[in-house]
C-alpha positions as CSV (number, residue, x, y, z in Angstrom):
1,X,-8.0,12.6,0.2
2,X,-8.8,12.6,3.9
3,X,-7.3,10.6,6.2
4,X,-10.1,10.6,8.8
5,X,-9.2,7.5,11.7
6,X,-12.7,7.0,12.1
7,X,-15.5,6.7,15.0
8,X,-15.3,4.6,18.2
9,X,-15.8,0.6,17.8
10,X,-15.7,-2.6,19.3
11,X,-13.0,-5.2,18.7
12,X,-12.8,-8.6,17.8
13,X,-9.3,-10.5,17.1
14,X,-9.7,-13.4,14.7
15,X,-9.4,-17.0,16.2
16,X,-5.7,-18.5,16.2
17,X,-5.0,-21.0,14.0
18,X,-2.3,-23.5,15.2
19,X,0.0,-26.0,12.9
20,X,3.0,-26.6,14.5
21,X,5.3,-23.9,15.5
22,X,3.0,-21.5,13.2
23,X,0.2,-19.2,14.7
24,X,-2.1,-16.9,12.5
25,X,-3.5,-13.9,14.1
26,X,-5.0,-10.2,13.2
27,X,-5.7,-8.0,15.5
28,X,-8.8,-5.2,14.8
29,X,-10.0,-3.2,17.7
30,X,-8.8,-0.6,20.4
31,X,-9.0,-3.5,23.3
32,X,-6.3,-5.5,21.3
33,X,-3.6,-2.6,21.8
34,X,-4.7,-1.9,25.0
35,X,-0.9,-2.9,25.9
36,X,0.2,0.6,24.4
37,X,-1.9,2.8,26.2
38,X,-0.1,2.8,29.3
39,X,2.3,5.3,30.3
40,X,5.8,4.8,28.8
41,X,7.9,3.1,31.1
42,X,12.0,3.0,31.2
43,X,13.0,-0.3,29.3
44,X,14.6,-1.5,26.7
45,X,14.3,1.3,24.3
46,X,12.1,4.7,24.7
47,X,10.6,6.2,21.5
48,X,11.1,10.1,20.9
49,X,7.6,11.0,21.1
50,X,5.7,11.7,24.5
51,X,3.6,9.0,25.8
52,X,0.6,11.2,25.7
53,X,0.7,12.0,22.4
54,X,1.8,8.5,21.2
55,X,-1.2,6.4,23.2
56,X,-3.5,8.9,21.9
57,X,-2.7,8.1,18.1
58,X,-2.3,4.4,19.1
59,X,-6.2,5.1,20.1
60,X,-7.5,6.4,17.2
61,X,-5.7,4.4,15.0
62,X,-7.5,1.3,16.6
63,X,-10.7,2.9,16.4
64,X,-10.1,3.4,12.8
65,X,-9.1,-0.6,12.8
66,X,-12.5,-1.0,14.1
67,X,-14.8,0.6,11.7
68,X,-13.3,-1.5,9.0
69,X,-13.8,-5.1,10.4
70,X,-12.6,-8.3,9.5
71,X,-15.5,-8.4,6.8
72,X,-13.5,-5.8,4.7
73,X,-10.7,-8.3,3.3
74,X,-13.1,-11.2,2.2
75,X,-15.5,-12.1,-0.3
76,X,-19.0,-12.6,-0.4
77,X,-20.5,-14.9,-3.1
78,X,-24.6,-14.2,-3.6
79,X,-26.5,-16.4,-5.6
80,X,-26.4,-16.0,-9.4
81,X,-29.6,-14.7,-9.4
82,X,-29.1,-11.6,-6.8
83,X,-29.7,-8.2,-8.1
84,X,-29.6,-5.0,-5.5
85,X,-32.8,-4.7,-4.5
86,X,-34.0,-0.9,-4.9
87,X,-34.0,0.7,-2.1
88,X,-32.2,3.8,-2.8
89,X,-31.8,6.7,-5.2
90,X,-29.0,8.9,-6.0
91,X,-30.6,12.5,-5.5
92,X,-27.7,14.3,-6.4
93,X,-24.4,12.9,-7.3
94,X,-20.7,14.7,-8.6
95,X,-18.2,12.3,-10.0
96,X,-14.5,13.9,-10.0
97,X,-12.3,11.8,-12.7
98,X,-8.6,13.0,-12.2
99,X,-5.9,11.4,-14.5
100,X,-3.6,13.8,-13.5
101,X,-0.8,11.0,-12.0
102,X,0.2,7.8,-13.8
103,X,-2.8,6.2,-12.2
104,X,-6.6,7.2,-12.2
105,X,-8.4,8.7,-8.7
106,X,-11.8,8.7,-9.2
107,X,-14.4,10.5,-6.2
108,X,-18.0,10.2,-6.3
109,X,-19.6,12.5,-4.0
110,X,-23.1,11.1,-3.7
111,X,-26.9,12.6,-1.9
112,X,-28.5,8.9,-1.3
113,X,-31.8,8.7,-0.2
114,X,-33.6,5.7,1.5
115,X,-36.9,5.0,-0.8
116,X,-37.9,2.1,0.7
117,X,-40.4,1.4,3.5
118,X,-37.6,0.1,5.8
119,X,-34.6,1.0,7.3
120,X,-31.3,-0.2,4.9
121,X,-27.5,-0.4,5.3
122,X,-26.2,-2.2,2.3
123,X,-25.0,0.6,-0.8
124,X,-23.9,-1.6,-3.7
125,X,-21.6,0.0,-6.7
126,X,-20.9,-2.2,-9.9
127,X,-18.0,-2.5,-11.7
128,X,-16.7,-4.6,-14.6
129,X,-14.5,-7.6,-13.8
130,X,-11.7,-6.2,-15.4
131,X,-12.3,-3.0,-13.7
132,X,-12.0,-4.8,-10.2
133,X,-9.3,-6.4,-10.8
134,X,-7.2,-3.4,-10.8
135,X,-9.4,-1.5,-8.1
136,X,-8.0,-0.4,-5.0
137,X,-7.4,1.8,-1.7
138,X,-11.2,2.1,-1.7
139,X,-12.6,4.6,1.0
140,X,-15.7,5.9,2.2
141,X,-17.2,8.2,4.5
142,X,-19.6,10.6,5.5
143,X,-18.7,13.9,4.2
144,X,-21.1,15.8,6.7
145,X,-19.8,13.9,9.9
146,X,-16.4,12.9,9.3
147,X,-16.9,11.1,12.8
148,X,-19.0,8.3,11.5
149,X,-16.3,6.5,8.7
150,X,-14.8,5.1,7.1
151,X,-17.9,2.8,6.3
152,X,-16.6,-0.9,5.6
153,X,-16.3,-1.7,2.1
154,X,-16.0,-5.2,0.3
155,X,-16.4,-7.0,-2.7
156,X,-19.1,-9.3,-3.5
157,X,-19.5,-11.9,-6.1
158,X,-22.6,-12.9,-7.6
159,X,-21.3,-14.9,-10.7
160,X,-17.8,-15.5,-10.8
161,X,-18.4,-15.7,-14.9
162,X,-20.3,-12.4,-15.1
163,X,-18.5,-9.4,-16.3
164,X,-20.3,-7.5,-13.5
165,X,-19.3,-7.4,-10.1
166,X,-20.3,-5.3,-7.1
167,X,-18.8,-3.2,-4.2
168,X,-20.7,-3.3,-1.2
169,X,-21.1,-0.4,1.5
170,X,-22.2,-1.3,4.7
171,X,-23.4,2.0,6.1
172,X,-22.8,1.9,10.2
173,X,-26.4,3.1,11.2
174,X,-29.3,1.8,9.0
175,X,-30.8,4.5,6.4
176,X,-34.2,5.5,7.8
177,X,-37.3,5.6,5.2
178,X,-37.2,9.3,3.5
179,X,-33.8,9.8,5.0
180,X,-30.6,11.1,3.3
181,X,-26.9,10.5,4.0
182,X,-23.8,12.2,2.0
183,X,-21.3,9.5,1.3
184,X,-17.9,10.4,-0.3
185,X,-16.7,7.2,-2.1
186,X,-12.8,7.8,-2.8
187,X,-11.1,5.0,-5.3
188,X,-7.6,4.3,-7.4
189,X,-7.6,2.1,-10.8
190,X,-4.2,1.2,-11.7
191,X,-2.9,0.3,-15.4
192,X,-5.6,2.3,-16.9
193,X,-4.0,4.3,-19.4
194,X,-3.0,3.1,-23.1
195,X,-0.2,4.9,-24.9
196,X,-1.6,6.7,-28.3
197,X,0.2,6.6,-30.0
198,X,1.9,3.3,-28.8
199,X,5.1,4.2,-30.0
200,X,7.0,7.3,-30.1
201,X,10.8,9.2,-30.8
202,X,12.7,9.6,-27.4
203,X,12.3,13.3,-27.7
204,X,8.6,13.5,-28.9
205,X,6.0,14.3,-26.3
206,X,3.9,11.2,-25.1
207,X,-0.2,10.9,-25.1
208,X,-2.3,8.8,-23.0
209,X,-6.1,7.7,-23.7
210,X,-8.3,6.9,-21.3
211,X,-12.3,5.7,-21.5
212,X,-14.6,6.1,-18.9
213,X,-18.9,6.8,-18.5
214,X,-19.8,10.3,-18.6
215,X,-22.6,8.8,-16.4
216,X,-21.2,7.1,-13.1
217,X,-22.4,3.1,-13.4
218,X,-25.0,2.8,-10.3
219,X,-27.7,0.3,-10.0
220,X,-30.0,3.1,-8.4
221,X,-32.1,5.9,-10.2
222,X,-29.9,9.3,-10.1
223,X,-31.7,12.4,-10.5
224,X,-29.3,14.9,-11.5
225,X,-25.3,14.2,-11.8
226,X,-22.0,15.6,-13.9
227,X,-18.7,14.2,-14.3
228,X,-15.6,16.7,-13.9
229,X,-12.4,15.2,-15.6
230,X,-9.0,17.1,-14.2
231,X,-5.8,16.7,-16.1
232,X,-2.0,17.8,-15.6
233,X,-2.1,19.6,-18.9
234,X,-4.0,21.8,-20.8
235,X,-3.1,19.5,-23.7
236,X,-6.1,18.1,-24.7
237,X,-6.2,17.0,-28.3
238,X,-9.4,14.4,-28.2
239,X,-12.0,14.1,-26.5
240,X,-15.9,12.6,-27.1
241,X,-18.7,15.3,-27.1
242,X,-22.0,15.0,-26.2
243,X,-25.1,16.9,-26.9
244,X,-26.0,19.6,-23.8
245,X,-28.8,20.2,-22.1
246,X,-30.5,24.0,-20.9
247,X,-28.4,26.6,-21.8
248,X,-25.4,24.3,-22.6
249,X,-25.0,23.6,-26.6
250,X,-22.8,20.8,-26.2
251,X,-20.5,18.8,-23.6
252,X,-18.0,19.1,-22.4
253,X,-17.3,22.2,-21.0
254,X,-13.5,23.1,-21.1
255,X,-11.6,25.6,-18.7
256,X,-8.0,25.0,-18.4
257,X,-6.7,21.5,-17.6
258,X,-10.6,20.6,-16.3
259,X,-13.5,19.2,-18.5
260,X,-17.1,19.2,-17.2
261,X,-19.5,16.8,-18.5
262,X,-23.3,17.4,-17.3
263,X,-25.2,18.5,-15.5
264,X,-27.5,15.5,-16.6
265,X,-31.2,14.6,-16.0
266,X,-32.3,11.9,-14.3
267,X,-30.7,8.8,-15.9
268,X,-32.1,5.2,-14.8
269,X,-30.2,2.5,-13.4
270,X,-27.5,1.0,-15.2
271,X,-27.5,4.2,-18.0
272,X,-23.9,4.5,-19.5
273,X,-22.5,6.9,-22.1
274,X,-18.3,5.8,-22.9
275,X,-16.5,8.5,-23.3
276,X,-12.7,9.0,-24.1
277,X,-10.0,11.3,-23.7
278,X,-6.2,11.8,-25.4
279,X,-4.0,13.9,-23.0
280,X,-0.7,14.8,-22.9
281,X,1.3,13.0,-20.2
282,X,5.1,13.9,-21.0
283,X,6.1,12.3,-17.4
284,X,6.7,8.6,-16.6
285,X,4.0,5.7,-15.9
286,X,5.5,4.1,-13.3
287,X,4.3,0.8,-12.4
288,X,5.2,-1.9,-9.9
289,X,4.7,-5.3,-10.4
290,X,5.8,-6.3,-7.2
291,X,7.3,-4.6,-4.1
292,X,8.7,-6.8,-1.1
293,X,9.3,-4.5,1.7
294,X,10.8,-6.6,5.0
295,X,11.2,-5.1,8.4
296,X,13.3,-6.9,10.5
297,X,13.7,-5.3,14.6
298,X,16.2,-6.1,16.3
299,X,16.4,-5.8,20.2
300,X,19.9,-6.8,21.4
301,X,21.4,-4.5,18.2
302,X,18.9,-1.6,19.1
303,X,18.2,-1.3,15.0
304,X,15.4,-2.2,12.8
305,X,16.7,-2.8,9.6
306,X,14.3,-2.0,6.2
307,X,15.2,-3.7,3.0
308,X,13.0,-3.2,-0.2
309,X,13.2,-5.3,-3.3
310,X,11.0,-3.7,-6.4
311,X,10.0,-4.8,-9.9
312,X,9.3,-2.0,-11.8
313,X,7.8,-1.2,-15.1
314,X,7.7,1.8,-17.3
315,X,3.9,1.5,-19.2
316,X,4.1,4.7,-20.9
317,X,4.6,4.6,-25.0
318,X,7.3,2.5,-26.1
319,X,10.5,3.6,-28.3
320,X,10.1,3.5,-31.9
321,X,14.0,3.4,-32.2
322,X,17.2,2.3,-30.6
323,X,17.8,5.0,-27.5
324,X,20.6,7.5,-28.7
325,X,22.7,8.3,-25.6
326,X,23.5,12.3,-27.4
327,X,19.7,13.0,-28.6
328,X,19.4,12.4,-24.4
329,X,21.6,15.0,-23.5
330,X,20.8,17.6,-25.9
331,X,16.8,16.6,-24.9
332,X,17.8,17.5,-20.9
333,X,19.4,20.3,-22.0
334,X,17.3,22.4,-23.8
335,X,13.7,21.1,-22.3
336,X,15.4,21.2,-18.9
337,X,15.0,18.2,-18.1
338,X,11.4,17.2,-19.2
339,X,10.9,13.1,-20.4
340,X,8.2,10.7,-20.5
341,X,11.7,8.8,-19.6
342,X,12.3,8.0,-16.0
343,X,15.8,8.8,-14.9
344,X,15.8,9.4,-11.2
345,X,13.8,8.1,-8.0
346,X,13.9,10.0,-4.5
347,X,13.2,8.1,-1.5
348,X,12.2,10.2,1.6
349,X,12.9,8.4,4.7
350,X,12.7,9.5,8.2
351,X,15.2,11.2,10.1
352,X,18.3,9.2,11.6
353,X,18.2,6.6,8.6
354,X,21.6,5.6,7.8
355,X,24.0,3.0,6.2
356,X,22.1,3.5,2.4
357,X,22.3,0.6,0.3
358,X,21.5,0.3,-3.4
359,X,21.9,-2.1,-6.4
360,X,20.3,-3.3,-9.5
361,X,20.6,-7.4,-11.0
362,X,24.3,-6.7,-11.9
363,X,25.3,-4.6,-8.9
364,X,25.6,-1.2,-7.6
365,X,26.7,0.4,-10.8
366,X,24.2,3.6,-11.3
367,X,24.2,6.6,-8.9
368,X,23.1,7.2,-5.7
369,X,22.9,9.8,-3.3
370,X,22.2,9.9,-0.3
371,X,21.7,12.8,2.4
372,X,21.0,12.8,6.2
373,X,20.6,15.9,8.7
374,X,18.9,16.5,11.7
375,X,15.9,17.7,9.5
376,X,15.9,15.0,6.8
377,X,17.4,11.8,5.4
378,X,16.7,11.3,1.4
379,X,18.1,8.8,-1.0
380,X,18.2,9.7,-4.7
381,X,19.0,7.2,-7.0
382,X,19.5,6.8,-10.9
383,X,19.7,4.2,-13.2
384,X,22.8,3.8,-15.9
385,X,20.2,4.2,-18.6
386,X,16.7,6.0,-18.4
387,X,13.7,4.0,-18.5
388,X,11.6,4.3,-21.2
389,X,7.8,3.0,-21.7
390,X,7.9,-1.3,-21.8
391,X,11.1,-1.8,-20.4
392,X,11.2,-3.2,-17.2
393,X,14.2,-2.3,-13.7
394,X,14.0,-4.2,-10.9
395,X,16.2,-2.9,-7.9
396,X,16.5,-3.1,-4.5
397,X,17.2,-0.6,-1.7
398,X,18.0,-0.8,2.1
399,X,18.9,1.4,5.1
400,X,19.0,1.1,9.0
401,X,17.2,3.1,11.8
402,X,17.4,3.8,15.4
403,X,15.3,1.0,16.8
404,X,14.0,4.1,19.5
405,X,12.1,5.9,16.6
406,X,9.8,3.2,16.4
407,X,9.9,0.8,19.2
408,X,8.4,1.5,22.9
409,X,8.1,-0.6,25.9
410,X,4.5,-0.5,27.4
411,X,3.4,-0.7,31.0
412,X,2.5,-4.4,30.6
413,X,5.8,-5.7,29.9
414,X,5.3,-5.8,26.0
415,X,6.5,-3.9,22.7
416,X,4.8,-1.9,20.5
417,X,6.2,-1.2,16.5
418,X,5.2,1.7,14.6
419,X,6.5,1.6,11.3
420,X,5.2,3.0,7.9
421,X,3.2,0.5,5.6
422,X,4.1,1.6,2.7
423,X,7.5,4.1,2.1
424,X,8.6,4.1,-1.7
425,X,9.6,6.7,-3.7
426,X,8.5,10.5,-3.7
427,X,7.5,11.1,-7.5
428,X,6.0,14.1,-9.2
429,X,3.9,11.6,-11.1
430,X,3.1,9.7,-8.6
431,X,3.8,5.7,-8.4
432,X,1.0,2.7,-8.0
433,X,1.8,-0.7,-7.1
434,X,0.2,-4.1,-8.0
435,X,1.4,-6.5,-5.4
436,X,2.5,-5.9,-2.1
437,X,4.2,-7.8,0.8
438,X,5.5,-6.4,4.4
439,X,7.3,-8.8,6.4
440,X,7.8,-7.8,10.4
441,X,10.4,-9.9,11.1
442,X,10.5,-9.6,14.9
443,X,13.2,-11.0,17.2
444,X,12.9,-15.0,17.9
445,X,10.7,-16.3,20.5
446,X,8.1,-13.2,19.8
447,X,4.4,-14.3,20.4
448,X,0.9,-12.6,20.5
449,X,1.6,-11.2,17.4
450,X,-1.2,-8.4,16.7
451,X,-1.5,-5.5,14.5
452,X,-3.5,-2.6,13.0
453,X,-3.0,-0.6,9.8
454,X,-4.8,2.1,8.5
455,X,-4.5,0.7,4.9
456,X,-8.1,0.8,3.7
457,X,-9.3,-3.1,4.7
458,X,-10.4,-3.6,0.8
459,X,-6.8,-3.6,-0.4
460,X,-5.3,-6.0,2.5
461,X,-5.6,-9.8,0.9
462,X,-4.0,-11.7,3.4
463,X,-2.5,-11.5,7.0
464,X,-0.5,-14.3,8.3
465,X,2.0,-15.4,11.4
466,X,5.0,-17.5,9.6
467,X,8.8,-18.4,10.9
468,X,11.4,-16.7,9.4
469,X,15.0,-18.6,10.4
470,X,18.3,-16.9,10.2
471,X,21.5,-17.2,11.6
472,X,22.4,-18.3,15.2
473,X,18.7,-18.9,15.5
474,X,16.6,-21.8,17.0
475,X,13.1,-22.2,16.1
476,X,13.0,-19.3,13.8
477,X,12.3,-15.5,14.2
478,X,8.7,-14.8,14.3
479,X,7.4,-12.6,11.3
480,X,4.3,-11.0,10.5
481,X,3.8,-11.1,6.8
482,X,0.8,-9.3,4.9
483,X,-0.5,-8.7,1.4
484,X,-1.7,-6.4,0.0
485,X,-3.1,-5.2,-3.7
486,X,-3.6,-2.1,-6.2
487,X,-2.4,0.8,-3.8
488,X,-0.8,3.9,-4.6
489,X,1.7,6.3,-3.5
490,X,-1.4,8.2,-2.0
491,X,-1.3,5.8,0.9
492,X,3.2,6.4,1.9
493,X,3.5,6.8,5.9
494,X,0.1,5.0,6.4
495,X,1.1,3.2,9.7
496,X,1.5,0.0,10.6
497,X,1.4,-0.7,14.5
498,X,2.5,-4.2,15.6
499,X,1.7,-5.4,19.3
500,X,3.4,-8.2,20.8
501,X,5.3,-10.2,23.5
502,X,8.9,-11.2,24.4
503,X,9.2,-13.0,27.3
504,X,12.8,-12.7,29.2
505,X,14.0,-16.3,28.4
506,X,13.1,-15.5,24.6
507,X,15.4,-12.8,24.7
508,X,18.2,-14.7,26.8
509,X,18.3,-17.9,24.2
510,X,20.3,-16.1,21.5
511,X,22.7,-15.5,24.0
512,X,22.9,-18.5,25.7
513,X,23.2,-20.3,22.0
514,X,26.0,-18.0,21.2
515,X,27.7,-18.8,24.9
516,X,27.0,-22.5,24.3
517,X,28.1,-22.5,21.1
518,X,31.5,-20.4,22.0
519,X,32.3,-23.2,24.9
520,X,31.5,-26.2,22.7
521,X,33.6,-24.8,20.3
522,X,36.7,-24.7,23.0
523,X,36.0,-27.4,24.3
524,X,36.5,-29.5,20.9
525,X,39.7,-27.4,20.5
526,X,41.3,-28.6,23.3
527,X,39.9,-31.8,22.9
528,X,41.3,-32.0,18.9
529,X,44.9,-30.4,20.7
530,X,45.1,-33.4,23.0
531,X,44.8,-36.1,20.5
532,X,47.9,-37.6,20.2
533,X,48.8,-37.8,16.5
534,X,52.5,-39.0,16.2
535,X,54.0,-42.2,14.4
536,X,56.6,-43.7,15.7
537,X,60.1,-44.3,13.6
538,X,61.2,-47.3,12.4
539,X,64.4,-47.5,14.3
540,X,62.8,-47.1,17.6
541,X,60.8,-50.3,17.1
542,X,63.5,-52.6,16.4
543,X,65.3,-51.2,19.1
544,X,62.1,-52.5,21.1
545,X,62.6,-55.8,19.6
């Protein structure tokens, strides 16, 4: 998948929205980092990278910000009555269908032509409720002028009860009458696989299913398409065939780990033919529920601190009996290694990571490793027991960097964070995640809070300014917390780039609190020594007396 940053665009940075102490802002647009395209200035901390480069991929990566506006993480409801008007046929059209990781990648490579008398801009693709519920990291572009996307993309409701729903394409320059445009619409479905069968022996090889249209659902005429299905095995026990066409006796065509489904006639609009396929997938499904990934940056420690809590479930075929510890080894022994079973997860981080931290609900009681060179830091960790389809780990992980290899100064007195969205680990079959939430927690007294991401806009649900309080503070640290849903390991190192403020008595109020606090704290000692606490005995009074 391509990850073009996109054409110039203009910017505009959503209104604030004040209650108290909290302020909600986004930032989408090349003006609203204008901060970090200065020359990098001696401050408080340098990052390794040269200016030049650095303010150059600040640059596109707003541009990229502003070809996917604000528009691209809401909903539009159209009346119940709207149908896409038909203004467009699909004059040629390849759908690739790869099931090849634990979650399904789907590419429709599309010729649409403009049939109507007027220019148009809006592309509409339908999908079933269910369907876009678990649809995400949608992108599109022009795959003749990779200069002009990604396109925005956004879902649309007509009917909140209908079973159909639509995504919407807004092209950037309106389709002229008789014209053609290439689009490349790139996709991820997650939990789309069911174990067949559901239940298997620890050392028997595990088969997923998956149904699909050998014709891609459009609401446009398509005059010629096929479907290409790519597996990770050759493996193939069941699959639906079709009558051919031409030359072709029958679909699909099978070569290797690839099927091939068309090519088909013109089919009309809505035409769909459910297929299925059984394939063997003898790795994990790894899916998590939830990951909560916080960021906190710390200016007077010179550290930014990652910490990242994860609910995770294996959907793959569950046991039909009680997991036998010897079966296991003699299983990694003589198929080297080779399990549906999860047993390990390896979490590239960057360079300079240090002080590791691992544990599970009951403690740090698996193994971990963890290794660290000038060419590469990696954690590997794995669980006392291998994970096996329905059960169900949750875990967290932590580590420490170099506040330099992400932080710079820019000319205008403010800071600049570039972190990655979305880390996670590394896996061979690949890892997709349901809910998502990154919290910047930035030092206390930050304001002007902005950012960009390069997260397709479709997948980001929320973006909101909150206080997060800690120790020794006073109002609460700032943090930037956003949500997102249905991505996929696809998207690791996507960046995050958070702008923002810190004006010099923000940073001098921890220390004065702590100062203040130290005094007070003498102070009430030497006022507590003073007090005079003696009795005096009983024989000294009558004396008195």
């Amino acid at each position: 998948m391509s990850d073009s940053l996109g054409s110039p665009g203009s910017c505009g940075s959503q209104p604030a929205k004040r209650t108290g102490v909290f302020q909600q802002r986004k930032l989408f647009g090349d003006s609203c980092l204008a901060e970090g395209h200065g020359d990098a200035q001696e401050g408080l901390l340098r990052v390794q990278q040269t200016s030049a480069v650095f303010s150059a991929f600040l640059s596109l990566l707003s541009l990229a910000s502003a070809a996917s506006s604000d528009k691209g993480t809401s909903k539009s409801t159209l009346p119940s009555t709207f149908k896409p008007p038909q203004v467009f046929k699909n004059a040629n059209l390849v759908h690739v269908v790869s099931v090849e990781k634990n979650y399904v990648k789907e590419n429709i490579n599309v010729v649409v032509e403009n049939i109507d008398k007027k220019p148009q801009n809006e592309y509409y693709l339908p999908f079933t409720a269910d369907q876009i519920s678990r649809l995400g990291g949608v992108e599109v572009k022009d795959r003749k002028d990779t200069s002009a996307g990604p396109f925005v993309a956004e879902n649309v409701e007509f009917d909140p009860e209908s079973d159909t729903q639509y995504l919407r394409i807004r092209l950037p320059k309106p389709l002229t009458p008789g014209a053609q445009q290439t689009l490349g619409i790139s996709y991820y479905i997650l939990k789309a696989y069911s174990p067949l069968p559901a239940a298997i022996k620890q050392e028997e090889a595990q088969f997923l299913t998956y149904t699909f249209s050998a014709y891609v659902p459009s609401v446009y005429t398509t005059s010629k398409q096929k479907t290409e299905v790519k597996f990770l095995s050759a493996n193939i026990p069941d699959y639906t065939k079709l009558p051919g066409s031409g030359d072709i006796k029958e679909f699909p065509q099978k070569q290797g780990t690839k099927l091939t489904y068309g090519p088909f006639d013109e089919k009309p609009a809505g035409a769909y033919e459910p297929i299925r396929v059984r394939f063997e997938f003898n790795r994990p499904v790894t899916h998590v529920a939830r990951l909560e990934r916080d960021i906190e940056v710390s200016h007077w420690g010179g550290n930014v601190a990652f910490e990242e809590r994860y609910t995770l479930y294996h959907r793959g075929a569950n046991l039909s009996s009680l997991f036998n510890r010897v079966k296991w080894q003699q299983s990694q022994y003589y198929q080297q290694g080779n399990s549906h079973a999860l047993k390990e997860l390896k979490f590239p981080l960057r360079v300079g990571s240090v002080d590791p931290y691992y544990t599970d609900v009951i403690g740090n009681v698996s193994t971990s490793r963890f290794r660290s060179n000038k060419r590469e830091a990696s954690l590997e960790i794995k669980p006392r027991y291998p994970v096996f389809g329905g059960w169900k780990y949750p875990f967290t992980i932590g580590w420490n960097s170099d506040a330099k290899n992400f932080l710079r100064k820019t000319a205008a007195g403010g800071f600049v964070l570039n972190v990655p969205f979305l880390e996670g680990p590394k896996q061979n079959e690949g890892v997709e995640y349901e809910q998502v939430e990154v919290r910047v927690i930035l030092p206390e007294g930050a304001e002007n809070v902005k950012y960009v991401t390069s997260i397709p806009t479709q997948s980001i649900t929320s973006a909101d300014v909150e206080i997060h309080k800690t120790f020794l503070d006073t109002i609460g640290r700032t943090a930037l917390v956003i949500k997102a849903r249905n991505l996929v390991d696809d998207f690791r190192d996507r960046e995050l780039v958070v702008s923002y403020d810190y004006p010099l008595s923000a940073s001098l109020r921890k220390p004065f609190i702590v100062f203040s606090s130290a005094i007070a704290f003498f102070v009430a000692v030497w006022l507590v020594g003073n007090i005079e606490l003696k009795f005096a005995s009983s024989g000294h009074v009558a004396a008195k007396k």
